[in-house]
C-alpha positions as MATLAB code, in Angstrom:
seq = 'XXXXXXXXXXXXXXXXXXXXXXXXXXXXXXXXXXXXXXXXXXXXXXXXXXXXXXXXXXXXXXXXXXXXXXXXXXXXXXXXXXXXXXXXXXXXXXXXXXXXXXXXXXXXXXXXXXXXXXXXXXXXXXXXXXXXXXXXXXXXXXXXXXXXXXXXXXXXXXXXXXXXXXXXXXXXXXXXXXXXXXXXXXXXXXXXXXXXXXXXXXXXXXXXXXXXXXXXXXXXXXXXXXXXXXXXXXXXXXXXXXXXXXXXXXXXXXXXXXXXXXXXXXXXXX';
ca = [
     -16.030   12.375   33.148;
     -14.592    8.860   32.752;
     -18.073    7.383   32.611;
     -18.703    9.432   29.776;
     -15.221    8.438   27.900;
     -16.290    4.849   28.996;
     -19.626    5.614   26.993;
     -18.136    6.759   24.301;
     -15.738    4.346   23.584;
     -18.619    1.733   23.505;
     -19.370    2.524   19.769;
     -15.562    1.973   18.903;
     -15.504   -1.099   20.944;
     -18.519   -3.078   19.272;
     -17.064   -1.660   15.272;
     -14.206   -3.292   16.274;
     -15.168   -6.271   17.514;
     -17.748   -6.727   14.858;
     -15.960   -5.708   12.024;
     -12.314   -5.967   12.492;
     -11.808   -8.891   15.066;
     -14.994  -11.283   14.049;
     -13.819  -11.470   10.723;
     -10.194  -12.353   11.510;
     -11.238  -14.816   13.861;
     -13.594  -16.525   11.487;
     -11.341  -16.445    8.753;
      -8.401  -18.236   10.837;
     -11.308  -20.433   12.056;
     -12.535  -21.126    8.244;
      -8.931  -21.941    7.208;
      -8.800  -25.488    9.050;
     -11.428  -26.751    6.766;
     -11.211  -28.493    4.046;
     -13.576  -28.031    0.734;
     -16.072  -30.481    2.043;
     -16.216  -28.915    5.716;
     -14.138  -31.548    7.314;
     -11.053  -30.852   10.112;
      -7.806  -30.484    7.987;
      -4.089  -29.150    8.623;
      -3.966  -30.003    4.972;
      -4.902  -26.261    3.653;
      -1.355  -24.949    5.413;
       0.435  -28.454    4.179;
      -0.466  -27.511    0.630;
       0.146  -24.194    1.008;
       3.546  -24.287    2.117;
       4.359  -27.019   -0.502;
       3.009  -25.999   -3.335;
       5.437  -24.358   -5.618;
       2.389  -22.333   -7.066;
       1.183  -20.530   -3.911;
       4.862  -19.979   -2.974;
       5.609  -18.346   -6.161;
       2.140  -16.080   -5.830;
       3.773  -14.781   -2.301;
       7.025  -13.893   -3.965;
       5.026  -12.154   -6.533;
       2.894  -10.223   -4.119;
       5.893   -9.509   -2.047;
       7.917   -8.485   -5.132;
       5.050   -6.257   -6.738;
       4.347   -4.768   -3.730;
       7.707   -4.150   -3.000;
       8.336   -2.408   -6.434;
       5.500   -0.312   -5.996;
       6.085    1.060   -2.739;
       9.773    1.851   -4.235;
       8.004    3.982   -7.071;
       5.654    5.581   -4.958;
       8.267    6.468   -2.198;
      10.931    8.080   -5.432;
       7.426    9.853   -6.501;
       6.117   11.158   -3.504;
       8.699   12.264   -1.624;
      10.253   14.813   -3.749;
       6.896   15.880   -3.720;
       6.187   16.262   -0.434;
       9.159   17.908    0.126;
       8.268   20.619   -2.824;
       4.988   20.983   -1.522;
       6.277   22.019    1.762;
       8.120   25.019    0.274;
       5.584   26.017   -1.619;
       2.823   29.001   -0.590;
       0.010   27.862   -1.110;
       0.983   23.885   -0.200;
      -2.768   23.295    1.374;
      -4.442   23.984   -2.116;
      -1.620   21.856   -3.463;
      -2.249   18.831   -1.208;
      -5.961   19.055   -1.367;
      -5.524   18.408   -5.514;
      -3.174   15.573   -5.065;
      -5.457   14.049   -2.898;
      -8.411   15.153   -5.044;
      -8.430   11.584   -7.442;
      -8.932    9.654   -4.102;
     -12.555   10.528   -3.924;
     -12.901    8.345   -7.502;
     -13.920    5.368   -6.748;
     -11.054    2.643   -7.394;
     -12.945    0.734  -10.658;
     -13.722    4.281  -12.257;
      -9.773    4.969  -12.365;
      -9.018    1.618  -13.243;
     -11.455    1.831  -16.646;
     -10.014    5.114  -17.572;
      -6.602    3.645  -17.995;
      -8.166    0.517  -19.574;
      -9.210    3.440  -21.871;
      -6.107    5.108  -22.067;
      -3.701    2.142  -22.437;
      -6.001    0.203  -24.856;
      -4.510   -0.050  -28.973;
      -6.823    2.696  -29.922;
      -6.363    4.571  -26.557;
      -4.610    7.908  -26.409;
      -0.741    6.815  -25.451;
      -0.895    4.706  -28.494;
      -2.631    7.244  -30.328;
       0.336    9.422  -29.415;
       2.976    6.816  -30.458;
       1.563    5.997  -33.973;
       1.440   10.290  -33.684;
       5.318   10.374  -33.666;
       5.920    7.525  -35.864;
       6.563    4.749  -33.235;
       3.193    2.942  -33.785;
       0.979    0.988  -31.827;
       2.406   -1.282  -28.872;
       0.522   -3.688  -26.354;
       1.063   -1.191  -22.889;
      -2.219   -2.918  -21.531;
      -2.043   -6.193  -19.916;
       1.455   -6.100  -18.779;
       3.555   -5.870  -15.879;
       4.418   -2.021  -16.650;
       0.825   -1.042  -17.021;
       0.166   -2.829  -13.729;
       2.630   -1.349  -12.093;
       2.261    2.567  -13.144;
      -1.266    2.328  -12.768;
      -1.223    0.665   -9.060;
       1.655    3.876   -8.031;
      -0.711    6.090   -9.379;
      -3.304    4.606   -7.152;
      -0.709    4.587   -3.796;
       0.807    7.788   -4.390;
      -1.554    9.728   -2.166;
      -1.302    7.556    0.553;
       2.604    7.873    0.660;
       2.239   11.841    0.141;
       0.631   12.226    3.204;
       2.809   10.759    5.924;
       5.994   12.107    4.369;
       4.238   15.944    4.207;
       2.761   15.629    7.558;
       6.200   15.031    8.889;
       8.087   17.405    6.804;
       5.836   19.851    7.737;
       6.398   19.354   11.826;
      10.064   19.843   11.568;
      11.547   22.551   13.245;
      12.335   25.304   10.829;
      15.323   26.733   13.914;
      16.990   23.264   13.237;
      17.630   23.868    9.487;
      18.639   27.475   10.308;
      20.884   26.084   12.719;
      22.562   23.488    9.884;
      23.035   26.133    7.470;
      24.747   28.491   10.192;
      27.243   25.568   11.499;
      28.454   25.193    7.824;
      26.385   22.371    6.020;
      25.389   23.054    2.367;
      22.107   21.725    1.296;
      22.849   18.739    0.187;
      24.249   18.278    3.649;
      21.130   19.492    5.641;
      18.838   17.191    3.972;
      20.619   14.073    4.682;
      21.553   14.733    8.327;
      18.625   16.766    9.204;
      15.658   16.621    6.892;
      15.572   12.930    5.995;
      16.448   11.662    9.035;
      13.761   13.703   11.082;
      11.062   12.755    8.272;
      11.901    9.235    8.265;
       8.960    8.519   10.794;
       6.500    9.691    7.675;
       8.287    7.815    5.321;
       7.607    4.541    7.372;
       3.649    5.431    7.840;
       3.917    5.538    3.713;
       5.277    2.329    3.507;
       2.924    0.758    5.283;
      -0.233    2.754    3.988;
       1.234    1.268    0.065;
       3.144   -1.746    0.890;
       0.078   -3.410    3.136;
      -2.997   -2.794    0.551;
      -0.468   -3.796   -2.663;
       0.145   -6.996   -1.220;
      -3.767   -8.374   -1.454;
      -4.107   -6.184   -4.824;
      -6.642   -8.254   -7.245;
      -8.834   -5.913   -8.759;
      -5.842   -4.416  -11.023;
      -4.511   -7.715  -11.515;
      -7.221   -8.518  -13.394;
      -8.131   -5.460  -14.952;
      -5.050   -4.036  -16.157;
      -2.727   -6.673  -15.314;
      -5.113   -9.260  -17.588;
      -4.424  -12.089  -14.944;
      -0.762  -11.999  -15.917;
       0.116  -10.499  -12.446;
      -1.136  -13.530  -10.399;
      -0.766  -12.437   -6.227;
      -2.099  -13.285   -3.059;
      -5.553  -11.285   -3.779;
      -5.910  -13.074   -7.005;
      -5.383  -16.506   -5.345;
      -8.141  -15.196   -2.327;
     -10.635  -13.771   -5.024;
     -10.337  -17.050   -6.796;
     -10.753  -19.562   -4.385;
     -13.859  -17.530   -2.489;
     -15.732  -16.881   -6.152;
     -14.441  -19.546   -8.391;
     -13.785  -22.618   -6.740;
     -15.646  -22.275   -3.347;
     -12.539  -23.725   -1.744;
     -13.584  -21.364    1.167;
     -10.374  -23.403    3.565;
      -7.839  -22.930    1.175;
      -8.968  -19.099    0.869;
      -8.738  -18.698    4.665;
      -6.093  -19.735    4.707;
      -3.941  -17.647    2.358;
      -5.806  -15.003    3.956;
      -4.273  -15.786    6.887;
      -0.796  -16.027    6.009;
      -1.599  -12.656    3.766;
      -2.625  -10.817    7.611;
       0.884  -12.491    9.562;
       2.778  -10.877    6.181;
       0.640   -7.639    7.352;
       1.563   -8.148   10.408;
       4.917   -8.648    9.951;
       5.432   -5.289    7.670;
       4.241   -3.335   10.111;
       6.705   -4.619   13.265;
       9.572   -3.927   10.568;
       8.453   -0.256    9.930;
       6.841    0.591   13.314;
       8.714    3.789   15.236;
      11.097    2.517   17.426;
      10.805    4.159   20.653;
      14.038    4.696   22.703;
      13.677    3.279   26.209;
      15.217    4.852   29.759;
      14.402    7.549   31.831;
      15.713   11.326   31.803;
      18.056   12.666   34.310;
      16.772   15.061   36.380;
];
């Protein structure tokens, strides 16, 4: 039986070696040259002294922060609705429904519906407000990119609603606590391991967002992704690329140590 788990596992082994670890290594590898292909610290130099690529990581940290801060006031009353509901499967299968569109189809159809002849403006002039530039800004940018994460968040935070015991919120109620009470000493806390996952299923992918940026952001939102995108397609400086790529997988990294599940330590007494 372990020969056959070992046999098994080789599939697993060689997709992540190939396409998870190879990569990573060549693009840490890739980040010590320079534009001509010569040996160079300089890539890290410049990036950690250029006000412009320090102000891009603020902005990716900032955006990404804000969005995972929408998504997480969005979903989780959600989740938590959903689990009370009867039919919450049927529920959760249409929220995650727009998930199978592929990413540049939904990011078209807002194009569409944010554009000066597209419906929300059609609806302003409607009620006598008129006409006002919604695409192309940081609002647009950010509603459509929460729209985008707010699956991913759902998920986590339902999965983990959805394993609490139902005997310990009996038990709250019967010891005195109203509502209110029960969900912040019993329901939050207990669902707080979902709420993490979420974070780091919206706050990882927002950071290295580009293909809103440009889209419906019209290169106004400039982030790490952006910077990557540009320096791969547009200027070929492969090093420089690498190497933002880099410090964009230790900010990964990073995010995830800060939100993993902290594990209490020590034995049980027998």
């Amino acid at each position: 039986m372990t020969a056959n788990k070992k046999f098994y596992t080789i599939p697993y082994v060689l997709w992540l070696l190939l396409f998870v670890i190879a990569p990573v290594l060549l693009i840490f590898y890739q980040s010590f040259f320079d534009a001509s292909g010569a040996f160079t610290l300089a890539n890290y130099q410049q990036y950690l002294t250029t006000g412009t690529y320090l102000k891009m990581t603020f902005n990716s940290v900032f955006y990404a922060f804000l969005i995972t801060v929408f998504t997480l006031l969005v979903s989780y009353p959600t989740a938590y609705l959903l689990n009370q509901t009867k039919h919450k499967q049927l529920w959760l299968m249409l929220i995650i429904l727009p998930t199978w569109i592929n990413l540049l189809l939904k990011a078209y159809a807002f194009i569409g519906i944010f554009s000066i002849h597209g419906s929300v403006n059609t609806f302003l002039e409607m009620i006598g407000i008129g006409s006002k530039q919604i695409l192309f800004t940081d609002v647009s940018f950010i509603f459509v990119a929460t729209y985008i994460e707010i699956p991913f968040m759902i998920m986590p935070i339902f999965n983990a609603l959805e394993e609490i015991n139902p005997s310990l919120i009996s038990a709250s109620r019967d010891l005195g606590a109203n509502g209110f009470e029960t969900f912040r000493r019993v329901i939050f806390p207990l669902s707080l391991n979902g709420v993490k996952s979420g974070v780091q299923a919206v706050f990882i992918p927002s950071l290295s967002l580009f293909m809103l940026t440009r889209l419906i952001g019209g290169n106004r939102v400039i982030t790490l992704g952006t910077a990557i995108e540009q320096h791969f397609l547009v200027t070929q400086n492969w090093g420089m690329g690498s190497t933002i790529g880099v410090i964009l997988i230790i900010t990964m990294f990073i995010i995830m140590l800060l939100t993993a599940e902290k594990k209490k330590g020590g034995k049980k007494k027998k």
